[in-house]
MOPAC internal coordinates of N, CA, C and O (Angstrom, degrees):
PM7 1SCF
backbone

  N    0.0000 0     0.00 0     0.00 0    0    0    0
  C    1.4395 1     0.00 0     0.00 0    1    0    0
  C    1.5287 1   111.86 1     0.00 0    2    1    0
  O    1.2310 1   116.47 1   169.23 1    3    2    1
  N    1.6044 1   124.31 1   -10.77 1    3    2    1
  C    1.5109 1   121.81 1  -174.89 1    5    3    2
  C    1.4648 1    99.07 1   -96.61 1    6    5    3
  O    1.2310 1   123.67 1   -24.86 1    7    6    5
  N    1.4428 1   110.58 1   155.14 1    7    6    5
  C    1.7915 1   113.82 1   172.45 1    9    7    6
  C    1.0838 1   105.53 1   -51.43 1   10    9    7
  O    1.2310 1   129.04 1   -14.66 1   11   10    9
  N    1.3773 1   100.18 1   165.34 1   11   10    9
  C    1.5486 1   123.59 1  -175.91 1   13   11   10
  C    1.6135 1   104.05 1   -50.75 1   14   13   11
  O    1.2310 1   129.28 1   133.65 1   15   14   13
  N    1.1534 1    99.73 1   -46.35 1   15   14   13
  C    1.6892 1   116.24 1  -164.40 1   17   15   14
  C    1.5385 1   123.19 1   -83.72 1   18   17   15
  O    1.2310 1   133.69 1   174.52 1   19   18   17
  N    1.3379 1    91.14 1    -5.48 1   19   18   17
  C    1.5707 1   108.58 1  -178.53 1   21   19   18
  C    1.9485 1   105.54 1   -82.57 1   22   21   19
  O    1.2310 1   128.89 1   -43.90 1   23   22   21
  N    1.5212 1   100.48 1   136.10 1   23   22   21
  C    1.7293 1   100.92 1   170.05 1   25   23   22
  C    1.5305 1   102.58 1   -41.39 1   26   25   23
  O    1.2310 1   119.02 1   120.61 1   27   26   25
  N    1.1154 1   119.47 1   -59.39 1   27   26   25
  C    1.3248 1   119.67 1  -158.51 1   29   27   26
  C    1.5197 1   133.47 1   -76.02 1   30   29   27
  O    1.2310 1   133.46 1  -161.60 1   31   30   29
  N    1.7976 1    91.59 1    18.40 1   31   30   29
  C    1.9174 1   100.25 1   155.47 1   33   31   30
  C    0.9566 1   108.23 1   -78.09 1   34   33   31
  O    1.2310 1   108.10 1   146.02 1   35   34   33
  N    1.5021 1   139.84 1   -33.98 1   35   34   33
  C    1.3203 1   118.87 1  -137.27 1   37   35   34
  C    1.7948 1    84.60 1   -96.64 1   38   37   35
  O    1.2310 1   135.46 1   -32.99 1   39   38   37
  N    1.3076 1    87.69 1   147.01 1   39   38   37
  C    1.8481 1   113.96 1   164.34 1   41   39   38
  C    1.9028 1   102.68 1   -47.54 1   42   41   39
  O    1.2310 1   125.66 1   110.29 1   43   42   41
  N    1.1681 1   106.73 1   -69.71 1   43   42   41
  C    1.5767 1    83.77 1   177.73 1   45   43   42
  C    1.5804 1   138.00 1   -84.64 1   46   45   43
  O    1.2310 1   126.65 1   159.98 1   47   46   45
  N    0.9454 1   104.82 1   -20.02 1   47   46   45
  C    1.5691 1   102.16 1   152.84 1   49   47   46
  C    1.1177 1   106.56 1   -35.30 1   50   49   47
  O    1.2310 1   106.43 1   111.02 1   51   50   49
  N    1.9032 1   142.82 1   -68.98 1   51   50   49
  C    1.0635 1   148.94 1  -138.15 1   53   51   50
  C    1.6274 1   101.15 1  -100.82 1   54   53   51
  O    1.2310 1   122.07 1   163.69 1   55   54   53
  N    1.3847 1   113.63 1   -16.31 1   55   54   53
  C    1.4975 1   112.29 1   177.44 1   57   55   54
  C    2.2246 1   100.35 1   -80.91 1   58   57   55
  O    1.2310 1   123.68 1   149.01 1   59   58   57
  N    1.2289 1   110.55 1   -30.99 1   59   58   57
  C    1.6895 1   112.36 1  -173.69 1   61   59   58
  C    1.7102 1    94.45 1   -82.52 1   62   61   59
  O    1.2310 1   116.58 1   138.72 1   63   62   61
  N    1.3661 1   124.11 1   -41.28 1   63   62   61
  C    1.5060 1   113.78 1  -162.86 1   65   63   62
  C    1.6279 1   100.02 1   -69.09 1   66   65   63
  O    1.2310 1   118.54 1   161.34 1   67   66   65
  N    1.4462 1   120.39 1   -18.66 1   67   66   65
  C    1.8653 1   124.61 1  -165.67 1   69   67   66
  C    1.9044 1    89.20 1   -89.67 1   70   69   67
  O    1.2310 1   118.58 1   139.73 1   71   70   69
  N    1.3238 1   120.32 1   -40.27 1   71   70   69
  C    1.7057 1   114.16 1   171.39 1   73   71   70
  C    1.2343 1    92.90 1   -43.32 1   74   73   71
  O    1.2310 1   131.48 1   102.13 1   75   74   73
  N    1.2398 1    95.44 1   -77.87 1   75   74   73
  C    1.8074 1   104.99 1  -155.71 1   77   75   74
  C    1.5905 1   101.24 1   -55.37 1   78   77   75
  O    1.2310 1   108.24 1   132.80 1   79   78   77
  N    1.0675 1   139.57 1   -47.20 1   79   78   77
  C    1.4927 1   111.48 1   177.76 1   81   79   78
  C    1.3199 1   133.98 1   -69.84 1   82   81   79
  O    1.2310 1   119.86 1   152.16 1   83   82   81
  N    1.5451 1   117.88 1   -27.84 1   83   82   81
  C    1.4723 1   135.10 1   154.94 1   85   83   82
  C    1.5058 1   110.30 1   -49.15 1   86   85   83
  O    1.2310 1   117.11 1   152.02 1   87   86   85
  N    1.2231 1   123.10 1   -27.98 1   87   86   85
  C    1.7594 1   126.53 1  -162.92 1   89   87   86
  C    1.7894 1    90.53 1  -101.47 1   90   89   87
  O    1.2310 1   110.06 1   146.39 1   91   90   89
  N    1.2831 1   136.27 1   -33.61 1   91   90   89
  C    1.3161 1   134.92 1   168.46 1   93   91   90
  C    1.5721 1   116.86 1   -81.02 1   94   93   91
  O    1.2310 1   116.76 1  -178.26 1   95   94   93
  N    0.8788 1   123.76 1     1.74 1   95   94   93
  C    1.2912 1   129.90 1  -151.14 1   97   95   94
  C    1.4355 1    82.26 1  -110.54 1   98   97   95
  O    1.2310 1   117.17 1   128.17 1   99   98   97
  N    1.7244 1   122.98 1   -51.83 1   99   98   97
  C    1.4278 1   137.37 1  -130.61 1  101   99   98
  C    1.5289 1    88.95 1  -101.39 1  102  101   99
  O    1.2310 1   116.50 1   163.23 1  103  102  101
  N    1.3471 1   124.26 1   -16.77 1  103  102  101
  C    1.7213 1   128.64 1  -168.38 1  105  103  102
  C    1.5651 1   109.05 1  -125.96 1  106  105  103
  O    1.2310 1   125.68 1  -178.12 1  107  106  105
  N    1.2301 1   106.69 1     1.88 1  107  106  105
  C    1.5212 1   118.96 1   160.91 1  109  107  106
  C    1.3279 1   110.87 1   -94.00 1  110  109  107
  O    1.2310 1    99.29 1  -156.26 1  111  110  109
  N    1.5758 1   154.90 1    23.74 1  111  110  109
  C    1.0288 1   142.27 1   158.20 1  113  111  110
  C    1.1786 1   118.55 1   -76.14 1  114  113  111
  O    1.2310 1   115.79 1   161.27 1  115  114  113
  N    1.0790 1   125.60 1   -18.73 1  115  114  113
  C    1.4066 1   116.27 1   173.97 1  117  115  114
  C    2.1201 1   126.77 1   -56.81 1  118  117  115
  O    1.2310 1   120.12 1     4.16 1  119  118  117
  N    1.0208 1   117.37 1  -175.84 1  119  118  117
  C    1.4724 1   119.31 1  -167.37 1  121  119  118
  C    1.4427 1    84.94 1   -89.42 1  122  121  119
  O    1.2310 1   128.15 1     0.25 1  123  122  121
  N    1.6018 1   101.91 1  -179.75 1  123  122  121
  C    1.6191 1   109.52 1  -171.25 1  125  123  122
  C    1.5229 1    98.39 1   -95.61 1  126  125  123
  O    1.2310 1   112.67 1   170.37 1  127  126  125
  N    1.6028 1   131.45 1    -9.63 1  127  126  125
  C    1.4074 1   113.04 1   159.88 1  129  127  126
  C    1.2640 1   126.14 1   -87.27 1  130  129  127
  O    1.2310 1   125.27 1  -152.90 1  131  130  129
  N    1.2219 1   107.48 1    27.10 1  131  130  129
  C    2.1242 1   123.14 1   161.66 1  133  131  130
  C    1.3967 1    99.91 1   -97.46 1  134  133  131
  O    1.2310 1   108.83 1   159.81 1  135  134  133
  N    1.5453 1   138.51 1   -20.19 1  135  134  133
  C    1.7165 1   104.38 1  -147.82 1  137  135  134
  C    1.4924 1   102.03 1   -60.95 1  138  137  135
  O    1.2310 1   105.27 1  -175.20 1  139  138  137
  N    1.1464 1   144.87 1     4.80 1  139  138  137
  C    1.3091 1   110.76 1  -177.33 1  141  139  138
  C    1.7286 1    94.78 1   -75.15 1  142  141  139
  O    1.2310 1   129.50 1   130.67 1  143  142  141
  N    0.9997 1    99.30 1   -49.33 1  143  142  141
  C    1.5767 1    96.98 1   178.52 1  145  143  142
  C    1.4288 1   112.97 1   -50.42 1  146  145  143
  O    1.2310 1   106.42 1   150.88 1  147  146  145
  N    0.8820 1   142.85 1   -29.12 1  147  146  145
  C    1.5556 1   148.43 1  -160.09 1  149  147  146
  C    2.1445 1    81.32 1   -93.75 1  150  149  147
  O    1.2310 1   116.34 1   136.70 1  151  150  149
  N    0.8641 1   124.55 1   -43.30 1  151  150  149
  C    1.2557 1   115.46 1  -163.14 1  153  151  150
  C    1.4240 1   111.61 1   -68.39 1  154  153  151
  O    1.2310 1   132.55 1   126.67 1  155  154  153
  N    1.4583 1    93.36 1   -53.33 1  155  154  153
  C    1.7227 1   114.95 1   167.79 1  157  155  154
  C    1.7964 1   109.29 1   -27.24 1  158  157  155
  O    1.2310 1   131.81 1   100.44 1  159  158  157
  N    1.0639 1    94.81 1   -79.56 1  159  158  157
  C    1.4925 1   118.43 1  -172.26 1  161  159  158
  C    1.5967 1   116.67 1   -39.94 1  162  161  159
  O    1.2310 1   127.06 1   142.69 1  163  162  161
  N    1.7140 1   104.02 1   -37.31 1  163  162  161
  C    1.1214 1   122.05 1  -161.96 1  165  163  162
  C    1.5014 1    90.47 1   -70.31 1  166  165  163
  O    1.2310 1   125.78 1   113.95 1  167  166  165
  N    1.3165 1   106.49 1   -66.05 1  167  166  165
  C    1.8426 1   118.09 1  -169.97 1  169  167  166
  C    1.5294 1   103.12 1   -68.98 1  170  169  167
  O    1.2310 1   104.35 1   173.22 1  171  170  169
  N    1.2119 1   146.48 1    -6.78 1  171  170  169
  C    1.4071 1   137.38 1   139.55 1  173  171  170
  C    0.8974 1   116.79 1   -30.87 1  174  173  171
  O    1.2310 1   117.36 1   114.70 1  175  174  173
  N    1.7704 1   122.63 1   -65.30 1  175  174  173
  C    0.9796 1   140.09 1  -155.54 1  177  175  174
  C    1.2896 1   125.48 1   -68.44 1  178  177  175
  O    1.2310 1   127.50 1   145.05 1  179  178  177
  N    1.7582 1   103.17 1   -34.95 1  179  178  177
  C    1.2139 1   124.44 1  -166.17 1  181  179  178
  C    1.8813 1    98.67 1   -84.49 1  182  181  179
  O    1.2310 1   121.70 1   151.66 1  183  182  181
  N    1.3527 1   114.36 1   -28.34 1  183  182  181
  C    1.4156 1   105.04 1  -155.92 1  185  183  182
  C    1.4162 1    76.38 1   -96.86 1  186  185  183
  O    1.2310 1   102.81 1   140.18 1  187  186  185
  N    1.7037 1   149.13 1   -39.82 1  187  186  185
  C    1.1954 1   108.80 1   177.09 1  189  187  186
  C    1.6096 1   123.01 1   -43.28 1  190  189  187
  O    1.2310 1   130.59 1   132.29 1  191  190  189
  N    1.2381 1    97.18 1   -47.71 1  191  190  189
  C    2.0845 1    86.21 1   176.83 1  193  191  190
  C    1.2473 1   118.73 1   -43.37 1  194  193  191
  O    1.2310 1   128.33 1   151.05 1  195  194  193
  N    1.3750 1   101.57 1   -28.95 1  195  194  193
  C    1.6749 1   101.61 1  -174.69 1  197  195  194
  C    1.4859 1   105.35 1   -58.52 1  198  197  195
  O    1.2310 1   132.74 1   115.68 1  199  198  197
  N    1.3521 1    92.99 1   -64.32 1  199  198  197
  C    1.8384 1   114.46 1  -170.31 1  201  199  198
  C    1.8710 1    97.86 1   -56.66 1  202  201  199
  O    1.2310 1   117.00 1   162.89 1  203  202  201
  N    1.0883 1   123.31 1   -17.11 1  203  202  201
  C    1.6982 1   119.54 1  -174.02 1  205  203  202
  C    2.1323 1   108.63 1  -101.19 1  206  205  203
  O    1.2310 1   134.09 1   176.87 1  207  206  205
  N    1.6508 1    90.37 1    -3.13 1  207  206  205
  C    1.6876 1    99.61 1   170.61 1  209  207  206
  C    1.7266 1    92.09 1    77.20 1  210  209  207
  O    1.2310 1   123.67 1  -177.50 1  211  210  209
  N    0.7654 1   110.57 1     2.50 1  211  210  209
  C    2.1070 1    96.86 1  -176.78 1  213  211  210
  C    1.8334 1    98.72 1   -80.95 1  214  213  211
  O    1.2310 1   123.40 1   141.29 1  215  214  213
  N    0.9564 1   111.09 1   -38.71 1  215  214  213
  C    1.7978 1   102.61 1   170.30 1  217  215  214
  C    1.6625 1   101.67 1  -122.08 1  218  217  215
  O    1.2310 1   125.92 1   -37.92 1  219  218  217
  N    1.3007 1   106.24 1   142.08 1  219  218  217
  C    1.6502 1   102.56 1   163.47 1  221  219  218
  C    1.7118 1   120.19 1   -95.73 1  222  221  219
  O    1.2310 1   121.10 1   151.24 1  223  222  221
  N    1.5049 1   115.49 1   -28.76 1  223  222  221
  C    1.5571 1   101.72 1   157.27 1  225  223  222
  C    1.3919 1   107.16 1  -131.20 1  226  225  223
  O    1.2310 1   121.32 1     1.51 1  227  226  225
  N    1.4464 1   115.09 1  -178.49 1  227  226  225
  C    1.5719 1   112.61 1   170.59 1  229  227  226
  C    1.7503 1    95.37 1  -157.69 1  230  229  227
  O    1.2310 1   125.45 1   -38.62 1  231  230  229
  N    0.9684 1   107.13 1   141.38 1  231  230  229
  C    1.8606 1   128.10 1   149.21 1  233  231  230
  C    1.1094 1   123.97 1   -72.99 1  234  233  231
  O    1.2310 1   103.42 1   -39.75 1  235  234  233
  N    0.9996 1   148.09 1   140.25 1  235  234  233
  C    1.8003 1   160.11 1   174.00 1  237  235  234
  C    1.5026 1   120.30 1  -130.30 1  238  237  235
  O    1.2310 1   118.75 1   -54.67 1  239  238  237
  N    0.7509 1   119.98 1   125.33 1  239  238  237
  C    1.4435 1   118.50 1   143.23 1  241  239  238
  C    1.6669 1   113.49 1  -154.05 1  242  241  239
  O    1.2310 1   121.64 1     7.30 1  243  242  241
  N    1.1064 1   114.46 1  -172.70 1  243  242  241
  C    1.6989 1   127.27 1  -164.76 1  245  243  242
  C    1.7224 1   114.31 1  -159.58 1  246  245  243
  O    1.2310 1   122.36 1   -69.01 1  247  246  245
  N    1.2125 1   113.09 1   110.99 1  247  246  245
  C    1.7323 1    98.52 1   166.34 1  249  247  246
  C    1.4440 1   101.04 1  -124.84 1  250  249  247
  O    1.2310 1   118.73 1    14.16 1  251  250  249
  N    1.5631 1   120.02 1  -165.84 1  251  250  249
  C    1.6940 1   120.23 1  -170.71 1  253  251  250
  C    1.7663 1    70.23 1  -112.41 1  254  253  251
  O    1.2310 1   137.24 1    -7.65 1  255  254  253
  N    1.4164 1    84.22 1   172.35 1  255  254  253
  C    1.2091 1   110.07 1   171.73 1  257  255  254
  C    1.6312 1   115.99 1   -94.38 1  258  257  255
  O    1.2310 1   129.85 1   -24.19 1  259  258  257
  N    1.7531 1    98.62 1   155.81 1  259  258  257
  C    1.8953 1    86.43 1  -158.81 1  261  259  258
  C    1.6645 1   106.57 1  -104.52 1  262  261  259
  O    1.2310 1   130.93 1  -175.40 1  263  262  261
  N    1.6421 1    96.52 1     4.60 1  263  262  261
  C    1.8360 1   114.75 1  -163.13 1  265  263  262
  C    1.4590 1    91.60 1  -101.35 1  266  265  263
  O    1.2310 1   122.68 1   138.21 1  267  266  265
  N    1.5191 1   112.46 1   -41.79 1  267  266  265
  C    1.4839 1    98.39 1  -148.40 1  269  267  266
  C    1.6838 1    96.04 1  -143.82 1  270  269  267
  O    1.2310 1   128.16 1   -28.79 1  271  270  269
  N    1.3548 1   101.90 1   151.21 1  271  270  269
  C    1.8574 1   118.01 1  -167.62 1  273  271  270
  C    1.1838 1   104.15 1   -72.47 1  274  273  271
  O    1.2310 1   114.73 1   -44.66 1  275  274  273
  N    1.3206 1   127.59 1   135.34 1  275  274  273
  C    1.5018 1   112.89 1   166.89 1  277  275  274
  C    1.2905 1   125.47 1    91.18 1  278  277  275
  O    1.2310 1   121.68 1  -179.16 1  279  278  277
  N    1.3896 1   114.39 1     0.84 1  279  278  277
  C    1.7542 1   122.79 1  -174.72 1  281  279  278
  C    1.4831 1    86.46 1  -125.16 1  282  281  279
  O    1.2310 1   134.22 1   -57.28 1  283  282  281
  N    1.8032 1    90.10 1   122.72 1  283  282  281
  C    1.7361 1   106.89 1   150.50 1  285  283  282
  C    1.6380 1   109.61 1  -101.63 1  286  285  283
  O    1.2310 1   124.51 1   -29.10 1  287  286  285
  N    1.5564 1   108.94 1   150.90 1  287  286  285
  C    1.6010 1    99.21 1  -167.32 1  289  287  286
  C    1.9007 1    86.38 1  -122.20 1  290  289  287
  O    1.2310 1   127.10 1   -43.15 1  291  290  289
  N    1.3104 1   103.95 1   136.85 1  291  290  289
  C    1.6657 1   104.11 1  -165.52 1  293  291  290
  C    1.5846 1    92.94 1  -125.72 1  294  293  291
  O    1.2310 1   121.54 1   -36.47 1  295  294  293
  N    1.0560 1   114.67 1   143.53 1  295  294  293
  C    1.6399 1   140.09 1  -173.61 1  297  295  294
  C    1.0243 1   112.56 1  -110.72 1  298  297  295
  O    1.2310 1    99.45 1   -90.59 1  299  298  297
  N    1.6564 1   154.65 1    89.41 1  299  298  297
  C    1.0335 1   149.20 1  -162.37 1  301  299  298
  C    1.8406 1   103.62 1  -131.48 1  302  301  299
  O    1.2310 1   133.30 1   -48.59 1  303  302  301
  N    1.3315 1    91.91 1   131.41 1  303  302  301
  C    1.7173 1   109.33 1   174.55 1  305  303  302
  C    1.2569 1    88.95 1  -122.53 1  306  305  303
  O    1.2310 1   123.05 1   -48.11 1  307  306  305
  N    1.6686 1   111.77 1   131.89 1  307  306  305
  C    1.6425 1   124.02 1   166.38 1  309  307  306
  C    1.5047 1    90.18 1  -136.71 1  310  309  307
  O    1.2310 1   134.73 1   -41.64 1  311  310  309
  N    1.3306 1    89.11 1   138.36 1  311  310  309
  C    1.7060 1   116.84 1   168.35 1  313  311  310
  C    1.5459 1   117.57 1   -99.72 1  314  313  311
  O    1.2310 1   123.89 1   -97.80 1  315  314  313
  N    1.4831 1   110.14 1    82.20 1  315  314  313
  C    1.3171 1   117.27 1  -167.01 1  317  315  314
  C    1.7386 1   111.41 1   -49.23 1  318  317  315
  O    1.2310 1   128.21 1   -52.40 1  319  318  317
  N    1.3117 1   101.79 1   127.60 1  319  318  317
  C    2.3799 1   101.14 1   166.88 1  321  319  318
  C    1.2299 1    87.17 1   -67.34 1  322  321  319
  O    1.2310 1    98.86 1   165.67 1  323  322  321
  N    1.4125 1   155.59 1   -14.33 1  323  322  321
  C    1.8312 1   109.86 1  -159.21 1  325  323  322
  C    1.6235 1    78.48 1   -96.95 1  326  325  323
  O    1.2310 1   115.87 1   100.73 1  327  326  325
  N    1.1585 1   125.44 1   -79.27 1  327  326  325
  C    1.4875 1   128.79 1  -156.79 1  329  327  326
  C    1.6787 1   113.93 1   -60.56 1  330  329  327
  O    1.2310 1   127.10 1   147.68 1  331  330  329
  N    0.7855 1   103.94 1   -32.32 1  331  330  329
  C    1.6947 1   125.04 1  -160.40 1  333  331  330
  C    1.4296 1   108.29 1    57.41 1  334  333  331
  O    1.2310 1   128.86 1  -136.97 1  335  334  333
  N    1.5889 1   100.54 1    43.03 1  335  334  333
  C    1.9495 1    90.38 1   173.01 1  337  335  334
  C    1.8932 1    91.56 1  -114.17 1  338  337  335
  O    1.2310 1   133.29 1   -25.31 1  339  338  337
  N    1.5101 1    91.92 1   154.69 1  339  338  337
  C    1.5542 1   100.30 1  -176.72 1  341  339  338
  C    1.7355 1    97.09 1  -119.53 1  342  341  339
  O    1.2310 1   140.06 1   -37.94 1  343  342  341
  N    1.9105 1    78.70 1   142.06 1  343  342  341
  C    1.6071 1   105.76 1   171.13 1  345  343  342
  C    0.7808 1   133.08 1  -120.73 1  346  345  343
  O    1.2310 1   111.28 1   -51.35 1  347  346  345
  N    1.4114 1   134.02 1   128.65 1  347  346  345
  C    1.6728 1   134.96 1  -172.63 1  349  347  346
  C    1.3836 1    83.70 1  -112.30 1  350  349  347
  O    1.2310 1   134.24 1   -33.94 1  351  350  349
  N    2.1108 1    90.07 1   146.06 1  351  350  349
  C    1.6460 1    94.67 1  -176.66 1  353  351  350
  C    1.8901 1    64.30 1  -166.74 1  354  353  351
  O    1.2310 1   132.47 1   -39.05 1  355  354  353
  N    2.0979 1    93.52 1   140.95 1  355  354  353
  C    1.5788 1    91.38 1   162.59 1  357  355  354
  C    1.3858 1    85.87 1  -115.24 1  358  357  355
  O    1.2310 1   125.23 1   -12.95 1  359  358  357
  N    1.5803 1   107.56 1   167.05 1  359  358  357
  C    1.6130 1   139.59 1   152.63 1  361  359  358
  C    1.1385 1   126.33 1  -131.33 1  362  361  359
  O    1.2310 1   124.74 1   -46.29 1  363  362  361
  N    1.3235 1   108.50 1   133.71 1  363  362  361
  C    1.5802 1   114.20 1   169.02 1  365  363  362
  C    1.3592 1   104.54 1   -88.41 1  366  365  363
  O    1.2310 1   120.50 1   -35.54 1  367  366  365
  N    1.3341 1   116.65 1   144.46 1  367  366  365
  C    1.3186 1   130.23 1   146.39 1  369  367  366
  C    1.5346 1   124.82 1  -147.91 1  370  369  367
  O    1.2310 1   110.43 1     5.38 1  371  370  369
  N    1.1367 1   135.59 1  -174.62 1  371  370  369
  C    0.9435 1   150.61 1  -174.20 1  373  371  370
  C    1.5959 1   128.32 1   104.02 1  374  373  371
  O    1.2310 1   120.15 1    -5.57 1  375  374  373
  N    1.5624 1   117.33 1   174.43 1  375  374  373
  C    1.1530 1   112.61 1  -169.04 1  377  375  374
  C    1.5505 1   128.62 1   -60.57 1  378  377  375
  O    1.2310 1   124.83 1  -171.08 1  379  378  377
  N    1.1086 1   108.34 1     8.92 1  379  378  377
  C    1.9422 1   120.56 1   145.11 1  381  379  378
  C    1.2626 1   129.38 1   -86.39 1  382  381  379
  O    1.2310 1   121.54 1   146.42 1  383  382  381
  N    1.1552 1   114.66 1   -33.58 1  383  382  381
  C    1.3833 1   130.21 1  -141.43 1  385  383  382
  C    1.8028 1   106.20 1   -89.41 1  386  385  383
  O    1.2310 1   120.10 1   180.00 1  387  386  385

């Protein structure tokens, strides 16, 4: 459904952005007086890909949400190794969300 030209035709682009949101999704359960831990975990995760060659850089960040209890909203830029095209995509998750 994305343009031709968009990261998010290709099959794997969209197969690494569903890791990475399933793997944030899965370490965001905690309450909002963990995120450091939730942050931790997050950028573990992310720099193993690094260290495993499946992305060569990535961006992070994380804030709570200011509407609603329990939602962290995460900003992630990954610079895919197969394509070398980069995608920014945010998600909320957590135990609101």
């Amino acid at each position: 459904m994305a343009a031709q030209s968009s990261p998010f035709a290709k099959l794997a682009q969209m197969r690494l952005i569903s890791l990475v949101a399933s793997e944030i999704t899965a370490v965001s359960h905690f309450d909002i007086m963990a995120l450091d831990q939730i942050v931790f975990e997050a950028k573990q995760f992310l720099e193993s890909l690094k260290t495993n060659s499946i992305i060569n850089d990535y961006s992070f960040s994380v804030q709570t949400s200011e509407t609603q209890r329990g939602v962290f909203i995460f900003e992630i830029g990954l610079l895919s190794a197969l394509g070398l095209k980069r995608v920014d995509f945010s998600l909320a998750a957590g135990p609101g969300a």
